[in-house]
C-alpha distance (Angstrom), angle and dihedral (degrees) to the residues before:
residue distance angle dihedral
X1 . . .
X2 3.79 . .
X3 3.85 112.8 .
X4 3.97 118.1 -135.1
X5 3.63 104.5 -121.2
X6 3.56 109.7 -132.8
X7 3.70 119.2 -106.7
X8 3.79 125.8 -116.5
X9 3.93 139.3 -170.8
X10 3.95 106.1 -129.3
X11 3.70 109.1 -145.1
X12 4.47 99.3 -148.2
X13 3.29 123.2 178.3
X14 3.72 115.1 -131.2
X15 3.72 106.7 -147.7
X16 4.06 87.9 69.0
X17 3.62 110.9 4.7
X18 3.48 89.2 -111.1
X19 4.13 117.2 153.0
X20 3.63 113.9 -132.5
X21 3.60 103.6 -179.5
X22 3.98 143.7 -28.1
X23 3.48 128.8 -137.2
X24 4.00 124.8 -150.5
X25 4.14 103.5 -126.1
X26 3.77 120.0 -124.4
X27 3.60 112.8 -84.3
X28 4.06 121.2 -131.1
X29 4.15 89.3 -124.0
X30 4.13 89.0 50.4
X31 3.74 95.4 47.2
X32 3.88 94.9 85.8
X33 3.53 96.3 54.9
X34 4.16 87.7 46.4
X35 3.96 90.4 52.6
X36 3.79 86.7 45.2
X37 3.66 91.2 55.0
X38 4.19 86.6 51.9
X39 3.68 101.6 48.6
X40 3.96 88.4 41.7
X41 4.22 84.5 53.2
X42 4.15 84.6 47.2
X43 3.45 97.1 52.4
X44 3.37 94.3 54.0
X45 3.33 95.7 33.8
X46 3.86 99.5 51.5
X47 4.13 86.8 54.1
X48 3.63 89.9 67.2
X49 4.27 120.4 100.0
X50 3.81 123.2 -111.5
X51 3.89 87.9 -114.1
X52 4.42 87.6 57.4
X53 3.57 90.5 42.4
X54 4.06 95.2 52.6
X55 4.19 94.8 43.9
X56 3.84 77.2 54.2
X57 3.70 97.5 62.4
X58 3.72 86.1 35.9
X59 4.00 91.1 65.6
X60 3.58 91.3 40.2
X61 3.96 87.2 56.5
X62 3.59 81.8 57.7
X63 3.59 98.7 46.3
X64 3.92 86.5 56.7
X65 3.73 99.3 50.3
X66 4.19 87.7 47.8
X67 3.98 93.8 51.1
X68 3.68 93.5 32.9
X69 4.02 97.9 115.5
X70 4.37 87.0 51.3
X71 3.32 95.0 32.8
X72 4.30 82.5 55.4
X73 3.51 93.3 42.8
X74 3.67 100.5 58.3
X75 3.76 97.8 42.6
X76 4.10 85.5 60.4
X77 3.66 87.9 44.7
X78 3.81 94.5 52.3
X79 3.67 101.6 35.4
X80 3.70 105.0 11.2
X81 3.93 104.6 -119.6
X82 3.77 119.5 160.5
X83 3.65 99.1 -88.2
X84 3.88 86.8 -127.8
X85 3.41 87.5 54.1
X86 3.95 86.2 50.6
X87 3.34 98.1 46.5
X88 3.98 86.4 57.8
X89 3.29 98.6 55.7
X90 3.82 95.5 51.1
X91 3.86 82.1 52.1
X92 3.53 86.3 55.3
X93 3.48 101.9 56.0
X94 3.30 97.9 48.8
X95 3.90 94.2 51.6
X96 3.67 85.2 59.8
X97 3.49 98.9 56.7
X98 3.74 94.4 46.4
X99 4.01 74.9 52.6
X100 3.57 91.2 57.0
X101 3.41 100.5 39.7
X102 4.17 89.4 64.1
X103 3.54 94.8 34.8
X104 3.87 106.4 30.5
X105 4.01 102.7 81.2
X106 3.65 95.7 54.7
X107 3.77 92.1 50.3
X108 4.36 89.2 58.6
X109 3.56 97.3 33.5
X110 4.39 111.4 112.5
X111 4.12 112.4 -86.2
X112 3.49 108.6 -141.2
X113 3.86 120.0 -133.4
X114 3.77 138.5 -143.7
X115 3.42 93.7 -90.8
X116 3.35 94.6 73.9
X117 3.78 141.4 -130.8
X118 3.98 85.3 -25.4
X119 4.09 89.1 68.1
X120 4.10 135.5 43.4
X121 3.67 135.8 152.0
X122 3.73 120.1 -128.6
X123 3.68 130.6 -161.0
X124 3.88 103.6 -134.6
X125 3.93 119.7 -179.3
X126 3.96 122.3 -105.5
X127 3.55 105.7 -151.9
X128 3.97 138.4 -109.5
X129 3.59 110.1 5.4
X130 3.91 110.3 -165.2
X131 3.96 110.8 -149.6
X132 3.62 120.3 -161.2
X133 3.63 100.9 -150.7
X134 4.32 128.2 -174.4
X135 3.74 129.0 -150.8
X136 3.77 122.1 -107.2
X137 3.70 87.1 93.0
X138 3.90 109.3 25.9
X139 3.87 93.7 174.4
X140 3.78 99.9 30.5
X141 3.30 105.9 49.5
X142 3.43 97.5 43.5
X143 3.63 89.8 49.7
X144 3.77 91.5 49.8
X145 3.99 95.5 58.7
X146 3.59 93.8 38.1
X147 3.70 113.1 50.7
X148 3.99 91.3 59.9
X149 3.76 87.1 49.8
X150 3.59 97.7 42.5
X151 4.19 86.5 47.3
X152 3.81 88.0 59.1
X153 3.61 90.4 63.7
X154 3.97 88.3 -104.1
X155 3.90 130.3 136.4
X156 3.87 123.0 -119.1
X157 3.70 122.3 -130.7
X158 4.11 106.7 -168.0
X159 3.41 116.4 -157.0
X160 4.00 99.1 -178.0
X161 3.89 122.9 -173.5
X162 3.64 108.9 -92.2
X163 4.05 93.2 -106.7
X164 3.26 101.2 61.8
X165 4.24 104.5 37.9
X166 3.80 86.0 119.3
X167 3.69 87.8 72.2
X168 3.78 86.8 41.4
X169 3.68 97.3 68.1
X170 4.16 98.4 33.1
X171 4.07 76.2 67.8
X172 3.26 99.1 45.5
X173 3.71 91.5 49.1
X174 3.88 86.8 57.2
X175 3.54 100.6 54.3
X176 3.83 91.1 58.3
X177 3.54 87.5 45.7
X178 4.02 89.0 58.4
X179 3.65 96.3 52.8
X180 3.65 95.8 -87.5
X181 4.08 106.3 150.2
X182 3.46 110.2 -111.4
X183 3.92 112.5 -90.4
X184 3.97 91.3 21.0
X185 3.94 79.4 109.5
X186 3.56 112.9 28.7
X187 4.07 121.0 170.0
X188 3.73 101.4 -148.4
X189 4.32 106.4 -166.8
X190 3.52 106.9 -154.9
X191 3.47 147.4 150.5
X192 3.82 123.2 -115.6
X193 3.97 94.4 -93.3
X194 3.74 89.6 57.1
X195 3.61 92.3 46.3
X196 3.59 91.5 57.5
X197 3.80 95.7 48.3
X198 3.91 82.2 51.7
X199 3.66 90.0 60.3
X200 3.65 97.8 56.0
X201 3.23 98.4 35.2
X202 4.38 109.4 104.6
X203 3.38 94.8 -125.7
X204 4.01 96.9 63.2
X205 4.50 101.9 70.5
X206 3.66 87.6 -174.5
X207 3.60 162.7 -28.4
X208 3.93 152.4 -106.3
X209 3.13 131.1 -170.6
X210 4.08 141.9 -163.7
X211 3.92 114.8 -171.3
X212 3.75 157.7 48.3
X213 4.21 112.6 4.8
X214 3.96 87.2 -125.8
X215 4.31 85.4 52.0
X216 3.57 90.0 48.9
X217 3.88 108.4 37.3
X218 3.91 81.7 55.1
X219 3.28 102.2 50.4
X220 3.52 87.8 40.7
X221 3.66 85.6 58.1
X222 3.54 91.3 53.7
X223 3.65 92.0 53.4
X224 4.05 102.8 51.1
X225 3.97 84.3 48.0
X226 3.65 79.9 62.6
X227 3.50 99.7 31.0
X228 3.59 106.8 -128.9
X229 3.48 129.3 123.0
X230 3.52 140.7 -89.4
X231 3.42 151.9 178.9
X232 3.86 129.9 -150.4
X233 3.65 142.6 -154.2
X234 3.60 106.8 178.3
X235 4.08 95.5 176.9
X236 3.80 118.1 -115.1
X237 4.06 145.4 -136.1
X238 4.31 93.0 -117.4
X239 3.57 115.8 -151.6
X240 3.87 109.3 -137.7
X241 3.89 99.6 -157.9
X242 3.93 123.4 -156.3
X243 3.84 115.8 -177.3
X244 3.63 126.0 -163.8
X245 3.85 97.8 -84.7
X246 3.58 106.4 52.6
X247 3.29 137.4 129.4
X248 3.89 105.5 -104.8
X249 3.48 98.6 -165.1
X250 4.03 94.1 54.3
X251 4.12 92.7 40.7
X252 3.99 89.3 50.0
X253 3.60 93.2 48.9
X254 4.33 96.8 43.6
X255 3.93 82.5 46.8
X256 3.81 102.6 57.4
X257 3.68 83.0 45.2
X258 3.65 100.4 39.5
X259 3.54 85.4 55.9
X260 3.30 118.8 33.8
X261 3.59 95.6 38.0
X262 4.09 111.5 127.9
X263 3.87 91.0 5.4
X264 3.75 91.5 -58.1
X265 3.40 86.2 -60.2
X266 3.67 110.9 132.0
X267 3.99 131.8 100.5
X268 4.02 91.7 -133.5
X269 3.97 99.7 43.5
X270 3.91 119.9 125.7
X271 3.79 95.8 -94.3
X272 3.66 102.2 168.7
X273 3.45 110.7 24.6
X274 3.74 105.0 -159.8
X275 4.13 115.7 -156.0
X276 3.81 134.1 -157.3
X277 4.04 99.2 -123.9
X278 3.67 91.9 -128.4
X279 3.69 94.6 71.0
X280 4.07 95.2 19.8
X281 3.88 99.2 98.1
X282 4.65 90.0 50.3
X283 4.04 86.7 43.1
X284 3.95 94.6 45.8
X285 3.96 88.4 43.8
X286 4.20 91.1 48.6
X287 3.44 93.0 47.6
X288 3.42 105.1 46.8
X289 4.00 90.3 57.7
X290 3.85 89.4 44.1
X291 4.31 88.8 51.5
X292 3.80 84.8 45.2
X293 3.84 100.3 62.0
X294 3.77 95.6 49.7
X295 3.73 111.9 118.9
X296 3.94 120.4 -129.1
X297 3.16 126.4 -163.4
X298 4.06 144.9 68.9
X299 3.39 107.3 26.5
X300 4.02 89.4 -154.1
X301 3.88 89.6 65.7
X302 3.85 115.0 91.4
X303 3.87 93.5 -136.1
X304 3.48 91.7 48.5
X305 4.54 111.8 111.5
X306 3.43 105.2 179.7
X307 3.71 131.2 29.3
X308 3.56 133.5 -178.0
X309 3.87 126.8 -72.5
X310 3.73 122.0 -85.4
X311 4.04 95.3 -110.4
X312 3.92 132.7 8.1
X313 3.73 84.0 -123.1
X314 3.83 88.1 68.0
X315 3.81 88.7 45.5
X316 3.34 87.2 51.2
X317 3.70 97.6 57.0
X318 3.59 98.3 40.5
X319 4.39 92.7 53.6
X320 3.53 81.3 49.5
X321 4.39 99.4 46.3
X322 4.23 78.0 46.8
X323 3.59 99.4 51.5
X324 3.97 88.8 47.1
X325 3.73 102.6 54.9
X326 4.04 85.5 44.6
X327 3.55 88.4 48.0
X328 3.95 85.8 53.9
X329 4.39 96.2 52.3
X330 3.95 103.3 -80.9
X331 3.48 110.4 130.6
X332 3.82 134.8 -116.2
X333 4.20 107.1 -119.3
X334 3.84 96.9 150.7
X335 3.95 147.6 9.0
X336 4.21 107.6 -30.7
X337 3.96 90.4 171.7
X338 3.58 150.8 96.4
X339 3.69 112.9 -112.6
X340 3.85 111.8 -115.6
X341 3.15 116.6 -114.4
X342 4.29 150.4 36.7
X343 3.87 108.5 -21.7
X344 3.95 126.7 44.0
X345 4.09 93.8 -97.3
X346 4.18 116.3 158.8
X347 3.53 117.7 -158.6
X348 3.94 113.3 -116.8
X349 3.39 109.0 -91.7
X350 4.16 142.2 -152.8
X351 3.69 118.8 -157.7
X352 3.74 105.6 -167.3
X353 3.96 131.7 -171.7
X354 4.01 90.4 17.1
X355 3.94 112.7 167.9
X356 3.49 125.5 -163.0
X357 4.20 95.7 -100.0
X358 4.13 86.2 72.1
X359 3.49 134.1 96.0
X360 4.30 94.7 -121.8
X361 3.89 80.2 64.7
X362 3.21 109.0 48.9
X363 3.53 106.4 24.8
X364 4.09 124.1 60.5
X365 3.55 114.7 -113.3
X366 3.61 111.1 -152.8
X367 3.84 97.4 -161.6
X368 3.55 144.3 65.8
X369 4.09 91.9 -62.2
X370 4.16 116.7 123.3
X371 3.43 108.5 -170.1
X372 4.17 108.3 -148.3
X373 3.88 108.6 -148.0
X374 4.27 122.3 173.9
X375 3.51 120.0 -141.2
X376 4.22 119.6 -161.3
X377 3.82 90.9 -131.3
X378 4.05 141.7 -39.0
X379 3.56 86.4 -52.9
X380 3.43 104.3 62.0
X381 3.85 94.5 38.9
X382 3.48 85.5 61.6
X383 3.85 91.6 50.4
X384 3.24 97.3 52.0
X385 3.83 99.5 40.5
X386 3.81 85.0 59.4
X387 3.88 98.8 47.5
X388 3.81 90.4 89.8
X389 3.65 133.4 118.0
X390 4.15 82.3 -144.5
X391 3.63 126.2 69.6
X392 3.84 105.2 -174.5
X393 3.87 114.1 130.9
X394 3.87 128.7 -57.3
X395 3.79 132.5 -159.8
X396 4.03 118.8 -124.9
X397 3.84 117.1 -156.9
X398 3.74 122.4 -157.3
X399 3.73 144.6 128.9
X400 4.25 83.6 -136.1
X401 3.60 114.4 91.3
X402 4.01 94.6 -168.6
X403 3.86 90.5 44.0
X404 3.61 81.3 50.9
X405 3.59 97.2 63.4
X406 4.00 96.5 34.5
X407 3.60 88.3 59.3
X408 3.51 90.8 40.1
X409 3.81 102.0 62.2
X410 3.96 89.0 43.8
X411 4.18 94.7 62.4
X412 3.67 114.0 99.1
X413 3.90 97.6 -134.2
X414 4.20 131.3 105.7
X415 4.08 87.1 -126.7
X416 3.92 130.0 35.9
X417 3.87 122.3 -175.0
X418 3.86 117.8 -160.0
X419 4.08 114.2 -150.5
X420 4.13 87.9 -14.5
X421 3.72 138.5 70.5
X422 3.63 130.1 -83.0
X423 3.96 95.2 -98.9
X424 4.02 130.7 169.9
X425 3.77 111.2 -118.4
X426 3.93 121.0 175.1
X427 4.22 83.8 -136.1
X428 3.76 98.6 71.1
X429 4.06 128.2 22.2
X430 3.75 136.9 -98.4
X431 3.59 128.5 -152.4
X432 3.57 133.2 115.2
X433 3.99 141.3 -125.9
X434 4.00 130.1 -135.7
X435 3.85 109.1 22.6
X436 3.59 91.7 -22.2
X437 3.67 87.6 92.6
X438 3.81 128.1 -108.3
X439 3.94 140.6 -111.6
X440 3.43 117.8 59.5
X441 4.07 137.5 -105.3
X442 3.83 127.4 -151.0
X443 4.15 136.2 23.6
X444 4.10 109.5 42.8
X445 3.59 94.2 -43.4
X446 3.61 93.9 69.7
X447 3.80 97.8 43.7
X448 4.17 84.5 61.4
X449 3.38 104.9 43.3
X450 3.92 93.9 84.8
X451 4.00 87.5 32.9
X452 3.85 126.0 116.8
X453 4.09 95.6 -138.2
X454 3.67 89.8 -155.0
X455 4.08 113.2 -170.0
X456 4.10 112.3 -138.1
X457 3.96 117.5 -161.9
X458 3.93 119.4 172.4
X459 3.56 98.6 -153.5
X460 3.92 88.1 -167.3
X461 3.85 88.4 61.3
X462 3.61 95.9 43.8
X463 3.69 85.0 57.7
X464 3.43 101.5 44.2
X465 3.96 89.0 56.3
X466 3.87 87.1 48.3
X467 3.74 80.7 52.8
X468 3.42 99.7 57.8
């Protein structure tokens, strides 16, 4: 009798090739007792008071900043970010949850109504929400779906991509050490089978999800068949937008950042940057000597800008997305190659004269790619920002404030950032429209998306006032 070997996620890291670690996946018969585990963690959990729940994020703020430096270390080993970079994003997180943790208990506490003291609306928690999570920011991201969720007195069932599990479990590990009870935050490594018997199983209320539009729209699938919830961010092609007036300088900057940020690996980075022909030839020639000077190479070096991508499948895809919009007239201006060599590096690359028939603009490329595209004027910027299958965010530069904002309500995106980039702050949502996904993560929105907002009218008092 041949015995199925079980399968494992492989944790590699991508600078050498190197495996770290592997992981056995989840199998179907040892997903009840994994889900059990969860909804005993939520019930606990969701007894708890707003005040308990924000002192909780508080110490895992704390938690962060102490383990920051191994925390960094094994995101670069596992996905190969710039360990500044890394180090960043760990920063990040915990910012937010010191965020939370002052601002979190007034954004679950009952809203009264215009009834009166007879009638208020509470925000009472669901249950286990399982988040399907990817890994260009293994602490980040997963921090950014689950301290909303976790605020509404939910638990959090991670599902992280198999290369970056490692990271998975060093959070997990510090949300018990916070106080967290155990199973509140689960991480739950499993293979796409087992994530779809965790979707209709009862003890999962809903889902979120951070990926690829044919990832999401079937899981989302999965989850209306089951009606539950979800929420979806499906990645996008951002148009970074510079109008005759702007400041140069400041757009140049914002886009070599905006882009190349993480490898160019990041759903909201300026991924067609679209450019008003007046100033396109002083932009293109700014840029291209501020993309030239970044330094690739070892990620674990401080100096170090770009490092390689994630997986050579990725690499794979991108060489490939390159050589078919050059293949279709867009010219070469920079890079365009793998980087010989151990490690899955890409050289930074400039796409120039791209038009919306090829594959840079209507595809994401999740790599160091900017595509360059020239607009005739305002109008045609805005044309072409909005002839996307995505509707993530976009960045809008110009020295006119009222332009600004006529522009502004006339891009198809859930997030628009005028003379900065497209950024994720716990103080305002993010979410997208159109294939980009919908629902939103972050600020108050976030917090009540996996919320039961639960109406409460004493009759008795109603009457009683009517009385009176």
């Amino acid at each position: 009798m041949t015995v199925k070997a079980p399968a494992i996620a492989t944790s590699r890291n991508p600078a050498t090739g190197e495996v770290i670690d592997t992981y056995p996946f989840v199998e179907a018969e040892e997903l009840p007792v994994a889900l059990h585990r969860a909804r005993r963690g939520f019930v606990q959990w969701s007894q708890t008071s707003p005040e308990i729940r924000c002192a909780t994020l508080d110490r895992m703020a704390g938690l962060l900043l102490r383990d920051t430096e191994r925390l960094a270390a094994l995101i670069t080993a596992e996905m190969g970010k710039p360990v500044t970079q890394s180090r960043a994003e760990v920063e990040k997180a915990a910012r937010v949850l010191s965020w939370y943790a002052e601002h979190g208990a007034k954004m679950i506490a009952d809203v009264p109504t215009s009834i009166g003291p007879a009638a208020h609306v509470s925000y009472r928690p669901l249950g286990p929400v399982l988040a399907v999570e990817p890994w260009n920011f293994p602490v980040w991201q997963v921090m950014r779906g689950a301290i909303p969720i976790l605020l509404g007195g939910n638990a959090y069932v991670l599902k992280p991509a198999p290369n970056v599990v490692g990271c998975a479990l060093a959070v997990e590990r510090l949300w018990r050490e916070a106080g967290l009870p155990d199973g509140a935050f689960s991480v739950l490594n499993a293979d796409n089978d087992v994530v779809s018997l965790a979707i209709e199983d009862p003890a999962i209320v809903g889902v979120t999800v951070t990926g690829s539009v044919r990832a999401g729209s079937a899981i989302a699938a999965q989850a209306g068949r089951a009606v539950k919830r979800s929420v979806l961010e499906l990645g996008g092609s951002d148009a970074f937008i510079v109008l005759a007036d702007a400041d140069l300088d400041a757009a140049v900057e914002a886009a070599v950042q905006g882009r190349f940020h993480n490898s160019g690996q990041v759903c909201i980075a300026a991924k067609r940057i679209i450019l008003d022909r007046t100033v396109a030839g002083v932009f293109t020639e700014r840029f291209l000597a501020a993309v030239g000077e970044l330094p690739v190479g070892d990620p674990t070096q401080e100096t170090t800008y770009i490092g390689p991508l994630a997986r050579d499948d990725i690499r794979r895809e991108v060489h490939a997305q390159v050589e078919r919009t050059l293949a279709e007239g867009a010219r070469l201006l920079l890079g365009g190659q793998p980087v010989a060599g151990p490690g899955t590096f890409y050289q930074p690359t400039v796409l120039a004269d791209v038009t919306p028939e090829m594959t840079a603009f209507r595809e994401e490329i999740f790599g160091p790619v900017a595509a360059l595209i020239v607009a005739e004027d305002t109008e045609d910027a805005v044309a072409k920002a909005n002839d996307s299958q995505y509707g993530l965010s976009a960045s809008l530069w110009t020295g006119d404030a009222d332009l600004a904002s006529r522009v502004a309500g006339r891009l198809e995106v859930g997030g628009v950032f005028i003379n900065g980039i497209a950024v994720s702050d716990p103080r305002i949502p993010i979410g997208g429209v159109k294939n980009s996904g919908y629902g939103r993560e972050l600020s108050h929105f976030g917090v009540h998306e996996f919320t039961n907002v639960q109406a409460v009218w004493n009759h008795t008092l109603s009457n009683e006032g009517a009385a009176k």
